[in-house]
C-alpha positions as CSV (number, residue, x, y, z in Angstrom):
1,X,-28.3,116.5,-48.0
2,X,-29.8,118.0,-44.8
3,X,-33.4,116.0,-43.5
4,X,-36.4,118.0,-43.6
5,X,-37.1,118.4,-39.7
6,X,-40.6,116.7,-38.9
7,X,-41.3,119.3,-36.4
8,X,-41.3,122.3,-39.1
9,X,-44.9,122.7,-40.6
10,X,-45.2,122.1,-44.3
11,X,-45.1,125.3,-46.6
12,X,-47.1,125.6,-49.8
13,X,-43.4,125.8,-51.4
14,X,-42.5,122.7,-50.0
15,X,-45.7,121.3,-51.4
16,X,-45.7,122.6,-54.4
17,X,-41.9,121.2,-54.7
18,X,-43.1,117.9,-53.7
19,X,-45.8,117.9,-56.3
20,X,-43.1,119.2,-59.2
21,X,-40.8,116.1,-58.2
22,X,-43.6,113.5,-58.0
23,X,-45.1,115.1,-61.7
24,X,-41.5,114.9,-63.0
25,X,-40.6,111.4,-61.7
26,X,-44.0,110.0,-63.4
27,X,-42.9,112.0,-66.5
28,X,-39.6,110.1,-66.9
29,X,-41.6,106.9,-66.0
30,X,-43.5,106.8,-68.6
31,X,-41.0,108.2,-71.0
32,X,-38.9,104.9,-70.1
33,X,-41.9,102.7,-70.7
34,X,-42.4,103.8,-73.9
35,X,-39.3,104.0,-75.3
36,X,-38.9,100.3,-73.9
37,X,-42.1,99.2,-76.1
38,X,-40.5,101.5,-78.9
39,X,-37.3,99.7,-78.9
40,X,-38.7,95.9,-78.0
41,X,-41.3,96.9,-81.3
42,X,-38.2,98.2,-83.4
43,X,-35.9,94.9,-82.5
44,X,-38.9,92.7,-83.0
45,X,-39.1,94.2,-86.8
46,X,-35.8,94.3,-87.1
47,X,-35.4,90.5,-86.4
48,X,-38.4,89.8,-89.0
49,X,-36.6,91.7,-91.7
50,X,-33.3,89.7,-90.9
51,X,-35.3,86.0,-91.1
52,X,-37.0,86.9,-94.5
53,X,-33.5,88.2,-95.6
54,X,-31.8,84.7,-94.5
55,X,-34.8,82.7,-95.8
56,X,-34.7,84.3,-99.3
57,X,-30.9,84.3,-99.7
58,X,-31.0,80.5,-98.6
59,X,-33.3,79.9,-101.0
60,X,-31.8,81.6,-103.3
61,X,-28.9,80.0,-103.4
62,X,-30.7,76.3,-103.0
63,X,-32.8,77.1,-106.8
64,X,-28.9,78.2,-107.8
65,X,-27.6,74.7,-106.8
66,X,-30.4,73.1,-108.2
67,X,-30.4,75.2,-111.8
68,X,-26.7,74.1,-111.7
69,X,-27.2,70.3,-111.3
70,X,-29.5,70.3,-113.8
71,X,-27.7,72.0,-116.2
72,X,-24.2,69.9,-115.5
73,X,-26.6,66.8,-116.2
74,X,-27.8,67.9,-119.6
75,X,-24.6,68.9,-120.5
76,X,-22.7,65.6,-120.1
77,X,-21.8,63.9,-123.4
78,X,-24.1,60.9,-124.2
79,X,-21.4,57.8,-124.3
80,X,-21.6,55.9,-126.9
81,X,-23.0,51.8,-126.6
């Protein structure tokens, strides 16, 4: 890529160029920035649903063990005195 020379006067095209880059570079700026708060928000939520999942299915299964202990200590056979 060739330097500009310093020497040559700036053109409105080379402004105008300048300006396009500069508008386009803030564009994609932004559009990074946001989709980083889009994702960070959306792996955030997605971590939330995963914890209630865990804490349900943990639970779940701990009122399954207890229902089952119960129900193996009514079942046992009185012994006789």
């Amino acid at each position: 890529m060739l330097l500009p020379c310093p020497l040559c006067p700036l053109t409105a095209a080379k402004i105008a160029g300048l300006q396009a880059i500069v508008l386009l570079l803030l564009t994609l700026l932004i559009k990074a920035r946001i989709q980083i708060k889009a994702a960070s928000a959306l792996g955030l939520f997605l971590l939330a649903v995963q914890t209630l999942v865990f804490l349900a299915a943990s639970g779940a299964l701990g009122l399954a063990a207890i229902a089952a202990g119960a129900f193996a200590l009514n079942r046992r056979q009185p012994q006789p005195a």
